[in-house]
N, CA, C and O atoms as a GROMACS GRO file, in nm:
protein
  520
    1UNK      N    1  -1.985  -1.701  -1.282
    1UNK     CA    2  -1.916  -1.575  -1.301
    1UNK      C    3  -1.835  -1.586  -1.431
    1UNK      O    4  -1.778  -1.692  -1.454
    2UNK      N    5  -1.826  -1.488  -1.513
    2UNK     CA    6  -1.745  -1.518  -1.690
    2UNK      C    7  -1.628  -1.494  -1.636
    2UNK      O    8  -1.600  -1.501  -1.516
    3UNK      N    9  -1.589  -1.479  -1.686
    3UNK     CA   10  -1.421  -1.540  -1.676
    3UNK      C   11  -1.347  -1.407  -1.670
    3UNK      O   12  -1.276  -1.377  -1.574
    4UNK      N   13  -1.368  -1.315  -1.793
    4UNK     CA   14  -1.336  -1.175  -1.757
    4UNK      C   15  -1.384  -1.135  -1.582
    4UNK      O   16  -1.305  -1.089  -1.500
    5UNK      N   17  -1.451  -1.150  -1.570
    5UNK     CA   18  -1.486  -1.110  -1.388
    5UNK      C   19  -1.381  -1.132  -1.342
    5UNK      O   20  -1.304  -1.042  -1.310
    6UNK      N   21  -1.357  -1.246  -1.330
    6UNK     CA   22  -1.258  -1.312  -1.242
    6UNK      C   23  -1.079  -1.308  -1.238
    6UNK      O   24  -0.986  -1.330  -1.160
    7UNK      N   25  -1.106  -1.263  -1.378
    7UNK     CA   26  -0.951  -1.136  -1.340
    7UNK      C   27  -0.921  -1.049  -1.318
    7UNK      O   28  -0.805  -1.010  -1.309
    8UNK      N   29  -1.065  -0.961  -1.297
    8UNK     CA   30  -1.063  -0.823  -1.272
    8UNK      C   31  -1.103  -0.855  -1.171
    8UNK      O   32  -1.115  -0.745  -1.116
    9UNK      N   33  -1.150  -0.964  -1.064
    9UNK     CA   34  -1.169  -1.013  -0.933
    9UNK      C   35  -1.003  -1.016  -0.867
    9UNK      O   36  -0.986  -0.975  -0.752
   10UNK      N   37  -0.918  -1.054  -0.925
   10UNK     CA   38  -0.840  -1.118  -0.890
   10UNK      C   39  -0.730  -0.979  -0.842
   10UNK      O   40  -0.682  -0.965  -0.730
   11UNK      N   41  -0.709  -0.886  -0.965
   11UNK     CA   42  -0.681  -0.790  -0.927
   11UNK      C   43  -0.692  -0.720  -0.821
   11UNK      O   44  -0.604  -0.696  -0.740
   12UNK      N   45  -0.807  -0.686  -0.820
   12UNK     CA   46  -0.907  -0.634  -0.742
   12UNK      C   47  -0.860  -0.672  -0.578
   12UNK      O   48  -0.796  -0.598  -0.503
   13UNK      N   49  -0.907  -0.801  -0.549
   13UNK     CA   50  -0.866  -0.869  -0.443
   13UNK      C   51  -0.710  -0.882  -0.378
   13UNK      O   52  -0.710  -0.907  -0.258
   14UNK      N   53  -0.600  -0.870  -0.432
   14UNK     CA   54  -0.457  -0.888  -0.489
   14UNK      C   55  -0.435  -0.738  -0.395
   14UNK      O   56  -0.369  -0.734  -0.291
   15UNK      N   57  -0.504  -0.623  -0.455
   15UNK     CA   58  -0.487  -0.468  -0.404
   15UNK      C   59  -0.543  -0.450  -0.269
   15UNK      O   60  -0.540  -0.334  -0.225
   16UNK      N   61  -0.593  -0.541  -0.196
   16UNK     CA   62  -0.646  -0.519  -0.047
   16UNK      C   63  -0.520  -0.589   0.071
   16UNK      O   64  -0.515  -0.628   0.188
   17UNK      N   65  -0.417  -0.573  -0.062
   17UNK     CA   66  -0.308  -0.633   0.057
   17UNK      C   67  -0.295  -0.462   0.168
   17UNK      O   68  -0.276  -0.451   0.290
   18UNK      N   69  -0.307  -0.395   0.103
   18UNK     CA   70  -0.244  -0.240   0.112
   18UNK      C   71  -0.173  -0.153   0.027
   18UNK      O   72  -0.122  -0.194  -0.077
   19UNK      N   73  -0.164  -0.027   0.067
   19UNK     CA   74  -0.092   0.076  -0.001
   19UNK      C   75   0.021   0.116   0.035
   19UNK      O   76   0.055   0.101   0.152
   20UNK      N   77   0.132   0.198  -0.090
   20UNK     CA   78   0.273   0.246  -0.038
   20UNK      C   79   0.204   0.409   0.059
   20UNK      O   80   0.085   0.444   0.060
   21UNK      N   81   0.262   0.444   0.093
   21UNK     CA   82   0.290   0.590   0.172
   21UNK      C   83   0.452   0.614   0.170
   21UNK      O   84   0.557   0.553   0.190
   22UNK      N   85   0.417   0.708   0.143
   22UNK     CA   86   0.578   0.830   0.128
   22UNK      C   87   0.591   0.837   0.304
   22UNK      O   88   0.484   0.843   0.365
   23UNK      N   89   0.676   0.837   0.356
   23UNK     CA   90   0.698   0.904   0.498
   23UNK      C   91   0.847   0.959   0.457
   23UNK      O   92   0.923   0.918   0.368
   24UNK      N   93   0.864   1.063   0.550
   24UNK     CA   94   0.975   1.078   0.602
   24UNK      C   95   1.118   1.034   0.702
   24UNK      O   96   1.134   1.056   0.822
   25UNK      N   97   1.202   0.976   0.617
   25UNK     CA   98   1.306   0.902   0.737
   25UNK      C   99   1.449   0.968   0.678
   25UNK      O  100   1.495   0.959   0.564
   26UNK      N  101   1.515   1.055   0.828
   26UNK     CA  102   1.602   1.118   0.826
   26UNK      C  103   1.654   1.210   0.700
   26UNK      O  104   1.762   1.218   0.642
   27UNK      N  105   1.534   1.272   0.687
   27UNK     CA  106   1.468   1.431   0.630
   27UNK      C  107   1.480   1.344   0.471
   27UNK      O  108   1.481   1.426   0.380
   28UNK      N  109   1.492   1.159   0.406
   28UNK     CA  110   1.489   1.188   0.283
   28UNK      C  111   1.303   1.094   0.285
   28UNK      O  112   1.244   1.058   0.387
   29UNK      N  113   1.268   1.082   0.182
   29UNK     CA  114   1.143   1.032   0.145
   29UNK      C  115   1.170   0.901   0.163
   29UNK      O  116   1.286   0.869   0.134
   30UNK      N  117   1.077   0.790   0.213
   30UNK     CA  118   1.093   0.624   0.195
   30UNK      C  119   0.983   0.610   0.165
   30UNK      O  120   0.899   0.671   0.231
   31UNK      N  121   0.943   0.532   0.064
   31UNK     CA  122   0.801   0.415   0.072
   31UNK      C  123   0.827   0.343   0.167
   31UNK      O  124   0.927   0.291   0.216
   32UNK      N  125   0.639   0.350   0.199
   32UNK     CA  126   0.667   0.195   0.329
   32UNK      C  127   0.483   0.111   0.238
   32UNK      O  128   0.396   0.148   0.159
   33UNK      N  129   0.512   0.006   0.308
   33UNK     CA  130   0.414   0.004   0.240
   33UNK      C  131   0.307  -0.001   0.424
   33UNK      O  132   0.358  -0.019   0.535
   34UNK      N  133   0.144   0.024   0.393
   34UNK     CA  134   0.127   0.019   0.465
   34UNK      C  135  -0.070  -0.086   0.445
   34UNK      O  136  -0.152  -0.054   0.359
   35UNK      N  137  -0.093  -0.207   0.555
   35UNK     CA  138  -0.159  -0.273   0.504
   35UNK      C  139  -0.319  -0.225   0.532
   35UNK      O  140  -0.354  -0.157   0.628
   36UNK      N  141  -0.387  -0.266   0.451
   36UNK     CA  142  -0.566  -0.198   0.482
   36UNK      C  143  -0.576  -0.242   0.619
   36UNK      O  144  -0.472  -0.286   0.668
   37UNK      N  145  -0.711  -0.237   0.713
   37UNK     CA  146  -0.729  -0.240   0.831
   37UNK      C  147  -0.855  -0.332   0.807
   37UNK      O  148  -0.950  -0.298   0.736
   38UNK      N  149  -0.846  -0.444   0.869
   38UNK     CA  150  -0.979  -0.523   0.775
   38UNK      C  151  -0.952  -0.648   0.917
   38UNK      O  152  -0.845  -0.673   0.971
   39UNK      N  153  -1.086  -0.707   0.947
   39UNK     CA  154  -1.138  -0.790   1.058
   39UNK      C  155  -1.066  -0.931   1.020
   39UNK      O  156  -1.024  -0.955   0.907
   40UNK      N  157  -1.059  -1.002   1.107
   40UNK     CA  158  -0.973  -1.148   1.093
   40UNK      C  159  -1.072  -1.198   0.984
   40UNK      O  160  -1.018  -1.241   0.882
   41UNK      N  161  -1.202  -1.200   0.990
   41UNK     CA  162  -1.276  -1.251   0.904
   41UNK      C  163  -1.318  -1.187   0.745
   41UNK      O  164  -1.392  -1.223   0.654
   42UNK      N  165  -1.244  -1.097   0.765
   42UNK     CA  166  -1.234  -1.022   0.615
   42UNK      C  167  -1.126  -1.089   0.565
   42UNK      O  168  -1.154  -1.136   0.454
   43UNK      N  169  -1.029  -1.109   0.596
   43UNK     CA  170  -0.949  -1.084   0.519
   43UNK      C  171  -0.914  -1.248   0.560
   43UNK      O  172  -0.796  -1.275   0.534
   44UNK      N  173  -0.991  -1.365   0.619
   44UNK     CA  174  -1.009  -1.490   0.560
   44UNK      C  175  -1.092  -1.477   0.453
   44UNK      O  176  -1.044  -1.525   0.351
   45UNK      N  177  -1.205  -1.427   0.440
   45UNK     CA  178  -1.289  -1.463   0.326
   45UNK      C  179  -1.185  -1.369   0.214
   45UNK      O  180  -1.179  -1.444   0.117
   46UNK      N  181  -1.130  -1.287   0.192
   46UNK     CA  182  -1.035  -1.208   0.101
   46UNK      C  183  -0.973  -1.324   0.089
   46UNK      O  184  -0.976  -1.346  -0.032
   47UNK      N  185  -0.903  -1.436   0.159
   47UNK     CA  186  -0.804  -1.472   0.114
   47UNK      C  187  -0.856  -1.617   0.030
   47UNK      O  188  -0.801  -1.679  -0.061
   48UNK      N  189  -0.974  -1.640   0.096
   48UNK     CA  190  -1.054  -1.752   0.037
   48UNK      C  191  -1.122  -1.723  -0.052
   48UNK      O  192  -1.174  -1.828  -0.089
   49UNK      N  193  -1.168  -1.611  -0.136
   49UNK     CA  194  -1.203  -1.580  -0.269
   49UNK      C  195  -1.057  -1.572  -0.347
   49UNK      O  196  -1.070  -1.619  -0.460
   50UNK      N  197  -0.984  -1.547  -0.332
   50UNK     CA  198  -0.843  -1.538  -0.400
   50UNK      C  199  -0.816  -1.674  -0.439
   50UNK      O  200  -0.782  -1.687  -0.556
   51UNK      N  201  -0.823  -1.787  -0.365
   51UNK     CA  202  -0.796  -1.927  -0.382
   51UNK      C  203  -0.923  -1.969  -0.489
   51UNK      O  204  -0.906  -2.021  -0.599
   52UNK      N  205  -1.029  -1.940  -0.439
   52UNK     CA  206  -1.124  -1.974  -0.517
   52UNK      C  207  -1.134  -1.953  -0.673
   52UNK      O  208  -1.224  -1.999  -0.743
   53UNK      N  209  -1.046  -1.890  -0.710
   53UNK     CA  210  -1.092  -1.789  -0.826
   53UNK      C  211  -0.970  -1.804  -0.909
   53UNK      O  212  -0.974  -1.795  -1.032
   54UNK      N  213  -0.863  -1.826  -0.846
   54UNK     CA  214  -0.731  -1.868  -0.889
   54UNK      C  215  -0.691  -1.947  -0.995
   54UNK      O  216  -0.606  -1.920  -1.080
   55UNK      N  217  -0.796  -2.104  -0.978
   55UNK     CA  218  -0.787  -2.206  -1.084
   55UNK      C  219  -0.839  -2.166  -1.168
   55UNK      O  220  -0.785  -2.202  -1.273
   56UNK      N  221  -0.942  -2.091  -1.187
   56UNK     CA  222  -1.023  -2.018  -1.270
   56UNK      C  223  -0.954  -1.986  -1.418
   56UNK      O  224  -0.972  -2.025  -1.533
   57UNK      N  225  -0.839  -1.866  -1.331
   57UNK     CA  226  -0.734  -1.773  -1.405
   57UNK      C  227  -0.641  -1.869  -1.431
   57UNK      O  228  -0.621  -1.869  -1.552
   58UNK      N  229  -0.566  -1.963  -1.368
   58UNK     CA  230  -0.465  -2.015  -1.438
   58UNK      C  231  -0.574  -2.125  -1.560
   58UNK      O  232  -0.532  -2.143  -1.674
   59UNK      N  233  -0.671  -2.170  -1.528
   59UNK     CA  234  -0.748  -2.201  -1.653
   59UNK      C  235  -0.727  -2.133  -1.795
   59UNK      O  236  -0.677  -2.181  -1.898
   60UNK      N  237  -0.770  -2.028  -1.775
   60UNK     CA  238  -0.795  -1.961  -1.884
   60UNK      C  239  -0.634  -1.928  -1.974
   60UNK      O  240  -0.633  -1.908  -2.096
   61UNK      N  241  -0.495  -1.928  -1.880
   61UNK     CA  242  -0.413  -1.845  -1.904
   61UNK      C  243  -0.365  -1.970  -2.006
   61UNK      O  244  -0.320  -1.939  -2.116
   62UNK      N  245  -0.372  -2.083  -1.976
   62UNK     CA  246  -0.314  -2.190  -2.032
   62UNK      C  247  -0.383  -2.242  -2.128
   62UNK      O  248  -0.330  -2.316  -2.210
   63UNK      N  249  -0.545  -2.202  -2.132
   63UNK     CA  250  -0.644  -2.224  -2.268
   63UNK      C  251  -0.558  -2.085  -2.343
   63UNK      O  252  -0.502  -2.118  -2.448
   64UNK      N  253  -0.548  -1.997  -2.320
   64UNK     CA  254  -0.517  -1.888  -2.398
   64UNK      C  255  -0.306  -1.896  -2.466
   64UNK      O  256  -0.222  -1.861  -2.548
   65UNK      N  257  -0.323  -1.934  -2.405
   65UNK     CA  258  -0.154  -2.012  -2.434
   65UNK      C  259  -0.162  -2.079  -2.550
   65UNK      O  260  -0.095  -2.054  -2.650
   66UNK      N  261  -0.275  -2.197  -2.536
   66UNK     CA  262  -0.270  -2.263  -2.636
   66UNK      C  263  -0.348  -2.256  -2.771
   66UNK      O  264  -0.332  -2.330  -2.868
   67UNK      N  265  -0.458  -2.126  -2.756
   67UNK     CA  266  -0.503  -2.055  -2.859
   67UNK      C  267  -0.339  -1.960  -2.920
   67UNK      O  268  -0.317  -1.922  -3.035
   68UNK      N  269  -0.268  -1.947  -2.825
   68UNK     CA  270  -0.133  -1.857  -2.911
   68UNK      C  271  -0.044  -1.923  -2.992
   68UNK      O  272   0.034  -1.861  -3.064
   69UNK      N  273  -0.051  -2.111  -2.986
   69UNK     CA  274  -0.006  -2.202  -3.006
   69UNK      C  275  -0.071  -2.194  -3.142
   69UNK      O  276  -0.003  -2.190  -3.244
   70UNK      N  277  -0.184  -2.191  -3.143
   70UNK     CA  278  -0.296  -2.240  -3.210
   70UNK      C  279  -0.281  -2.189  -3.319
   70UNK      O  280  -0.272  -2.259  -3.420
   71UNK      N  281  -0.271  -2.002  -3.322
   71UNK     CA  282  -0.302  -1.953  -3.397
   71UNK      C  283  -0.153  -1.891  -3.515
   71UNK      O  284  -0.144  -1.829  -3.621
   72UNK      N  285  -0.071  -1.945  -3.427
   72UNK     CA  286   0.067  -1.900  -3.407
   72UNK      C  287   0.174  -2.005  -3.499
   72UNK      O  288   0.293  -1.992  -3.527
   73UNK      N  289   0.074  -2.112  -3.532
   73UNK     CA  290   0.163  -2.234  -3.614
   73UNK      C  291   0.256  -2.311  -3.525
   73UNK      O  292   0.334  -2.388  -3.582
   74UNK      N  293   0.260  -2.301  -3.373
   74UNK     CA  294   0.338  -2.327  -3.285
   74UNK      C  295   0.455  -2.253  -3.229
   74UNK      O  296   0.558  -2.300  -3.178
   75UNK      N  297   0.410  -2.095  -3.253
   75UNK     CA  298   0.480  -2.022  -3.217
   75UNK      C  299   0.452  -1.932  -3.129
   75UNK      O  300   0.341  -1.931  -3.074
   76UNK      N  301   0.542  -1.848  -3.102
   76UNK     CA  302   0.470  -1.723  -2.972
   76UNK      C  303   0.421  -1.630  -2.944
   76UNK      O  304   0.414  -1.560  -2.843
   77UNK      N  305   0.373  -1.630  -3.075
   77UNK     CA  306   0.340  -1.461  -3.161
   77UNK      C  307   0.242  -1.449  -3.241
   77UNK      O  308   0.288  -1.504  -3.342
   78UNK      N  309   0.097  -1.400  -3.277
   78UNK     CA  310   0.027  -1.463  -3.362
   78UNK      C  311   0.044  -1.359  -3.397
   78UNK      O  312   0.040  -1.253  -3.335
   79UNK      N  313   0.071  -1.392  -3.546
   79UNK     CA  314   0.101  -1.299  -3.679
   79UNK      C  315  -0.029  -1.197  -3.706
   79UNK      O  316  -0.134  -1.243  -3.661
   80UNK      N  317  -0.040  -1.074  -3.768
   80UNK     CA  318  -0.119  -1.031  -3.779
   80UNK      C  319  -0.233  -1.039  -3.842
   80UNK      O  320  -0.337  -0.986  -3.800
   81UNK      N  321  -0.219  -1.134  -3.993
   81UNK     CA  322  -0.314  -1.216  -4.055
   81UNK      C  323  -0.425  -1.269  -3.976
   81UNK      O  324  -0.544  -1.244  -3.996
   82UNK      N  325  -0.357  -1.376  -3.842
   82UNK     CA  326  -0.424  -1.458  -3.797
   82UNK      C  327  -0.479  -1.348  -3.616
   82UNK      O  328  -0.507  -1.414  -3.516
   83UNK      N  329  -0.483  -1.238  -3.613
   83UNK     CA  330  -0.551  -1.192  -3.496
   83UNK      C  331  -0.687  -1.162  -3.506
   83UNK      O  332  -0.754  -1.148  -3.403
   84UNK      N  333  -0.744  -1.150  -3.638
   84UNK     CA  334  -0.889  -1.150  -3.568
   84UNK      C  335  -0.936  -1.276  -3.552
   84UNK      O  336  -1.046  -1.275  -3.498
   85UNK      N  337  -0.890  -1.397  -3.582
   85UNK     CA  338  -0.925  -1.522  -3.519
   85UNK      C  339  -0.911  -1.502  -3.387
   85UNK      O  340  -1.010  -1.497  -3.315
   86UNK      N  341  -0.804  -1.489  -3.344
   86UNK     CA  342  -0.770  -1.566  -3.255
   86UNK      C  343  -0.825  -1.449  -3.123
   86UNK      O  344  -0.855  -1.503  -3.016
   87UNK      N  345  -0.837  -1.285  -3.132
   87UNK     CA  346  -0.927  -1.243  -3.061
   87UNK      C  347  -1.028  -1.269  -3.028
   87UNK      O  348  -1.077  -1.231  -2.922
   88UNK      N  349  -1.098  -1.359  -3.136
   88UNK     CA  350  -1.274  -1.385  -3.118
   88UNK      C  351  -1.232  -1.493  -3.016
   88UNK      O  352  -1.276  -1.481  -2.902
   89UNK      N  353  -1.139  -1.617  -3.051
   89UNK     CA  354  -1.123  -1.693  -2.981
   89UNK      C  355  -1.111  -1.700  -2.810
   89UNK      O  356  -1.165  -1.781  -2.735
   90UNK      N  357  -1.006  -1.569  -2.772
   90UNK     CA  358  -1.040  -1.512  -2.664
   90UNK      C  359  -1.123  -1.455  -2.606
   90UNK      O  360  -1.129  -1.470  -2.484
   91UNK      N  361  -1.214  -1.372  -2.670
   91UNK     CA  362  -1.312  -1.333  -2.612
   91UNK      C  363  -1.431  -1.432  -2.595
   91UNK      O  364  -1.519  -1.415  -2.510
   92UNK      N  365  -1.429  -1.528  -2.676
   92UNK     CA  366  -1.513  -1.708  -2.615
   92UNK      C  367  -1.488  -1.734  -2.518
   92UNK      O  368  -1.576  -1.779  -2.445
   93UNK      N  369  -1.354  -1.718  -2.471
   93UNK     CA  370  -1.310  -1.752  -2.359
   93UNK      C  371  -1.340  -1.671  -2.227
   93UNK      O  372  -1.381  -1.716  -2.120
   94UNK      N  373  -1.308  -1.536  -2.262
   94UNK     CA  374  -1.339  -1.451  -2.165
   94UNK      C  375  -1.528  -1.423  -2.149
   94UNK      O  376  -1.584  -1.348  -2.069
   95UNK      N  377  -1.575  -1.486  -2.226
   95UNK     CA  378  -1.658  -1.486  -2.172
   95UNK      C  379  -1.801  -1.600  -2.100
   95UNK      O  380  -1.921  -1.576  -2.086
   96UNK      N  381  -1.740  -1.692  -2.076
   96UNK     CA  382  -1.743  -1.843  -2.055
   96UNK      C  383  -1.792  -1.804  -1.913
   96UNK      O  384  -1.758  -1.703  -1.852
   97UNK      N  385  -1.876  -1.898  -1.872
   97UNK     CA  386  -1.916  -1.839  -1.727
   97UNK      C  387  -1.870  -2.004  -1.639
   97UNK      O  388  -1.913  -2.119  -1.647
   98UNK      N  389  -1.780  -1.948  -1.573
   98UNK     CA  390  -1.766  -2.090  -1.470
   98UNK      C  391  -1.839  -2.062  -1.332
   98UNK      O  392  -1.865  -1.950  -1.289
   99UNK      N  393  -1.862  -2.161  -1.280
   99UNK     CA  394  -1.904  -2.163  -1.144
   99UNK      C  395  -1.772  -2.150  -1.022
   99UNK      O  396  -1.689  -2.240  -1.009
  100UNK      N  397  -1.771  -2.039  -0.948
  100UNK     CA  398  -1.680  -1.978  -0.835
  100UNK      C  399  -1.788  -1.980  -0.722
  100UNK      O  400  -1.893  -1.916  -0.720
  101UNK      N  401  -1.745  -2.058  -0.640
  101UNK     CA  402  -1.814  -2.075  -0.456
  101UNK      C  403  -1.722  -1.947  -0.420
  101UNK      O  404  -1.605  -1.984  -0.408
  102UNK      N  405  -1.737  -1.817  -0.400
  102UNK     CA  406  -1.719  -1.711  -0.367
  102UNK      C  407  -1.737  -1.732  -0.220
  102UNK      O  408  -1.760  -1.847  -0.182
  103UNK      N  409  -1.727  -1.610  -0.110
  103UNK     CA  410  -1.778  -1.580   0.041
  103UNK      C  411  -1.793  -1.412  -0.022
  103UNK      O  412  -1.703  -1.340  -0.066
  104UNK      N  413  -1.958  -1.379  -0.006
  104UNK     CA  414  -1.971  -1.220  -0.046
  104UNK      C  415  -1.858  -1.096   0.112
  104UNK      O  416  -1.811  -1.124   0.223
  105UNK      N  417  -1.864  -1.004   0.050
  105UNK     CA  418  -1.807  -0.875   0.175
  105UNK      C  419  -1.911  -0.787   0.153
  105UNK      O  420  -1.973  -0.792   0.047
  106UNK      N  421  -1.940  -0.701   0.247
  106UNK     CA  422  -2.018  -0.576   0.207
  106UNK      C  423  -1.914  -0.461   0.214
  106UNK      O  424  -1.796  -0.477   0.246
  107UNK      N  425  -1.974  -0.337   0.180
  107UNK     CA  426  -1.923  -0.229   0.177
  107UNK      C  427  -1.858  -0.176   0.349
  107UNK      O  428  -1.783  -0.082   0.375
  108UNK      N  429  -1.911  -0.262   0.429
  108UNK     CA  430  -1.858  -0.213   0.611
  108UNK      C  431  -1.743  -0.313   0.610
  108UNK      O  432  -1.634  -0.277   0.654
  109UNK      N  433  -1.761  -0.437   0.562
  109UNK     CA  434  -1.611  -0.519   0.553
  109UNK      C  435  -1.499  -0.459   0.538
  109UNK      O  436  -1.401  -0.470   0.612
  110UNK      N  437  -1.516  -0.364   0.400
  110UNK     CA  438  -1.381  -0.272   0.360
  110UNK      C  439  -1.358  -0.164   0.437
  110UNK      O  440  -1.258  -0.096   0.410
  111UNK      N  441  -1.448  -0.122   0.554
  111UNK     CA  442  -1.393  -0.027   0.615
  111UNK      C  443  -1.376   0.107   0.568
  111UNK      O  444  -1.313   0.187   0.637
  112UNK      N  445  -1.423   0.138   0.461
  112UNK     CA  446  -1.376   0.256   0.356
  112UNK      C  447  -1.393   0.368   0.411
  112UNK      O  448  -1.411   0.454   0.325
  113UNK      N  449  -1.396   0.428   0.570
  113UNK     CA  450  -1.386   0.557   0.606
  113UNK      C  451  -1.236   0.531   0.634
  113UNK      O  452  -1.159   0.621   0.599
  114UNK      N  453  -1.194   0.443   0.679
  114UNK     CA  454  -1.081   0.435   0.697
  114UNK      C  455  -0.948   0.391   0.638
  114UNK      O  456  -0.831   0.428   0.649
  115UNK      N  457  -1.024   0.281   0.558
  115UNK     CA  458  -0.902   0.241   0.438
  115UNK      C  459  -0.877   0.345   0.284
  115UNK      O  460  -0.976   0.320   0.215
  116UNK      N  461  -0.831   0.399   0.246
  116UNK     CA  462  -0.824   0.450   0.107
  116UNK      C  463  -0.816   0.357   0.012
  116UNK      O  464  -0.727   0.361  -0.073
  117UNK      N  465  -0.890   0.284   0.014
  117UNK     CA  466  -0.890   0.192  -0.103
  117UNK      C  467  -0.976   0.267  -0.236
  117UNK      O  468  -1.091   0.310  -0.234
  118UNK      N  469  -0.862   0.266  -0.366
  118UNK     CA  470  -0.938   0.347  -0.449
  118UNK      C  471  -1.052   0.325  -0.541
  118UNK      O  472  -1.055   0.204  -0.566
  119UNK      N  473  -1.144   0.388  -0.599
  119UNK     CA  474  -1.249   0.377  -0.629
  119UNK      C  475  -1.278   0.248  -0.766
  119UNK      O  476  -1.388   0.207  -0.802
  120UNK      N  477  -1.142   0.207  -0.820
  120UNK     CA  478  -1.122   0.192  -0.895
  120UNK      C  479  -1.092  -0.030  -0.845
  120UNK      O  480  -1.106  -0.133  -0.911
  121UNK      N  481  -1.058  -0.009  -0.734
  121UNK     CA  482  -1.038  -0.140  -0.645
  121UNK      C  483  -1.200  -0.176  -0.612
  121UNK      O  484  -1.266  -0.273  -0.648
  122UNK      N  485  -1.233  -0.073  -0.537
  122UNK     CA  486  -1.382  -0.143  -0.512
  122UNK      C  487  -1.504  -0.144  -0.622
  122UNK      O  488  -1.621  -0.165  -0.591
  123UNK      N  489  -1.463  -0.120  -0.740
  123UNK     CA  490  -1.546  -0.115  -0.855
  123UNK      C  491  -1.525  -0.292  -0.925
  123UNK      O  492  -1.617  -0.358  -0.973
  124UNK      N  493  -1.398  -0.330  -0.915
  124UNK     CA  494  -1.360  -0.492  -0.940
  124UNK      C  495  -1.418  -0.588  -0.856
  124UNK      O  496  -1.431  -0.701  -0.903
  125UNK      N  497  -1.470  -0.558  -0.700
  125UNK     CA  498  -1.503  -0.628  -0.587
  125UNK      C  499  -1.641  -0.611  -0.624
  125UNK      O  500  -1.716  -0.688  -0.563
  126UNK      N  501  -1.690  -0.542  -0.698
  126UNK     CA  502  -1.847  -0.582  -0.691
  126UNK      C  503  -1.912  -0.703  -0.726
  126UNK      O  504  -2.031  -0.716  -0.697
  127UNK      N  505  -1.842  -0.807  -0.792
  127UNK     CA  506  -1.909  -0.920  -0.823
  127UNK      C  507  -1.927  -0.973  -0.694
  127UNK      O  508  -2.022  -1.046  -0.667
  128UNK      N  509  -1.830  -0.936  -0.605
  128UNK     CA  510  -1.877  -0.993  -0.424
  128UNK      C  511  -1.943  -0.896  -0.313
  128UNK      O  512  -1.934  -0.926  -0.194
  129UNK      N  513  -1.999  -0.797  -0.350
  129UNK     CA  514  -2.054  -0.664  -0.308
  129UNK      C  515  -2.161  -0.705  -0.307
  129UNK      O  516  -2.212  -0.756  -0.407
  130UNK      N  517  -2.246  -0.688  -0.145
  130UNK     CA  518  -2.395  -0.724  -0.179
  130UNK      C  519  -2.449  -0.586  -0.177
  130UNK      O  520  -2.569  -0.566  -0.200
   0.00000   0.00000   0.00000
């Protein structure tokens, strides 16, 4: 899986905790939050692709750290001179394919008559979508 996947996996996965809802408490508005509806075994394999995928991302965040190092003269900021280096450099990165032992979900896992999970969440989950 490239590496870009796997943070838009991560996201993705991160948002099946649940959603806020507005309710009403003593006539003013509260968020509550409220969690998706998902089988004991969903939401082990949810939580075991999250682990899986994790080292992945802190991989990359700390290769990309040190491309900011890199490009930056040892600083925290890469000057504007030096950004189209150091973009290409990232996008090498982001697109690097590591090996992730995933557990796939299908589309009945998520429950989606019932969960509102938005279209935009289950568009990131497709790398585990059979």
């Amino acid at each position: 899986m490239k590496i870009r996947d796997t943070l838009v996996l991560a996201q993705a996965l991160q948002a099946l905790d649940g959603y806020t809802k507005i309710v009403k408490d003593g006539g003013q508005d509260k968020p509550i939050h409220v969690p998706y509806e998902f089988s004991g075994n969903v939401r082990f394999a949810i939580a075991k692709n999250i682990n899986a995928i994790a080292p992945v991302n802190r991989a990359f965040s700390e290769a990309r750290n040190a491309l900011v190092r890199q490009f930056s003269s040892g600083g925290e900021e890469v000057p504007a001179a030096a950004m189209a280096g150091f973009d290409s450099a990232v996008k090498e990165l982001l697109d690097r394919d590591e090996e992730v032992e995933t557990l796939p979900l299908s589309q009945s896992d998520l429950n989606l008559d019932k969960n509102p999970i938005p279209p935009s969440v289950v568009a990131g989950l497709m790398p585990l979508l059979g």
